[in-house]
C-alpha positions as CSV (number, residue, x, y, z in Angstrom):
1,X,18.2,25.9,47.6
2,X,15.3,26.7,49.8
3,X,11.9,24.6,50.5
4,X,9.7,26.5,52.4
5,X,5.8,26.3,53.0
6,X,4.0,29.3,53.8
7,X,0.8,30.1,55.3
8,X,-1.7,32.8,53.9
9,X,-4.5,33.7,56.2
10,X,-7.6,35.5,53.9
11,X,-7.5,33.5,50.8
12,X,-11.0,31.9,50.5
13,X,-11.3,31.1,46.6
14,X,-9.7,30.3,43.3
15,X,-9.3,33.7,42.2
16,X,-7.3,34.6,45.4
17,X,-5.1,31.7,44.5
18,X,-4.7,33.2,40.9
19,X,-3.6,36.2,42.5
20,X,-1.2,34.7,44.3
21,X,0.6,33.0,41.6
22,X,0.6,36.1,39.2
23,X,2.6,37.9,42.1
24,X,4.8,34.5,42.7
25,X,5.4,34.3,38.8
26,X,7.3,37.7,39.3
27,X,9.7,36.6,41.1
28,X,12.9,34.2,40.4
29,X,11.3,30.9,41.6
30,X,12.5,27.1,41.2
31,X,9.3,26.0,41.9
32,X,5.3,27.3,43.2
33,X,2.2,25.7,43.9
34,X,-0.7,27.9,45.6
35,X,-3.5,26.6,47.1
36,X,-6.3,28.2,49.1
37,X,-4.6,29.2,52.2
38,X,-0.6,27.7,51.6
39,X,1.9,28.0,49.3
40,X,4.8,25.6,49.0
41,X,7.9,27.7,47.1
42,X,11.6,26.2,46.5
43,X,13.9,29.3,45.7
44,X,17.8,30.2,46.1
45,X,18.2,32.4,48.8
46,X,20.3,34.3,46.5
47,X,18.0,35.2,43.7
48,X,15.0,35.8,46.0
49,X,14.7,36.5,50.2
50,X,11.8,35.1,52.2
51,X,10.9,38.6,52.4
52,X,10.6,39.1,48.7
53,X,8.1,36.4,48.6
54,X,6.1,37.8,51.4
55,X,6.2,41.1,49.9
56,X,4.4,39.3,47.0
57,X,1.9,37.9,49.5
58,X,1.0,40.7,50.6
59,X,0.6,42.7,47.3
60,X,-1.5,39.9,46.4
61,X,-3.9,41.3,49.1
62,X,-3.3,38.4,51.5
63,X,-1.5,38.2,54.6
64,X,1.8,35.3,55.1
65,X,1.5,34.4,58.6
């Protein structure tokens, strides 16, 4: 099991976090919270990379830095 905080530069409102989490709820997550600009994630490395969750980022429209 993972714990990882990520950063997420061009979020700027409540709909950006709501698109966000609709990407994050498509993926095999123990646990998301999304706020404006970070998202804290626990996940097993086996069920889902740090890539796949910044793949999700990104098709969210933001950018993980």
């Amino acid at each position: 099991m993972r714990e990882r905080q990520f950063e997420i530069s061009g979020m700027s409102c409540d709909e950006c976090v709501e698109s966000v989490i609709k990407e994050l709820s498509e993926l095999d997550l123990d646990y998301y919270e999304v706020e404006i600009g970070l998202a804290n994630i626990k996940y097993d490395e086996f069920k889902t990379t740090e890539s796949d969750i910044k793949n999700a980022i990104t098709d969210a429209g933001f950018k993980p830095v």
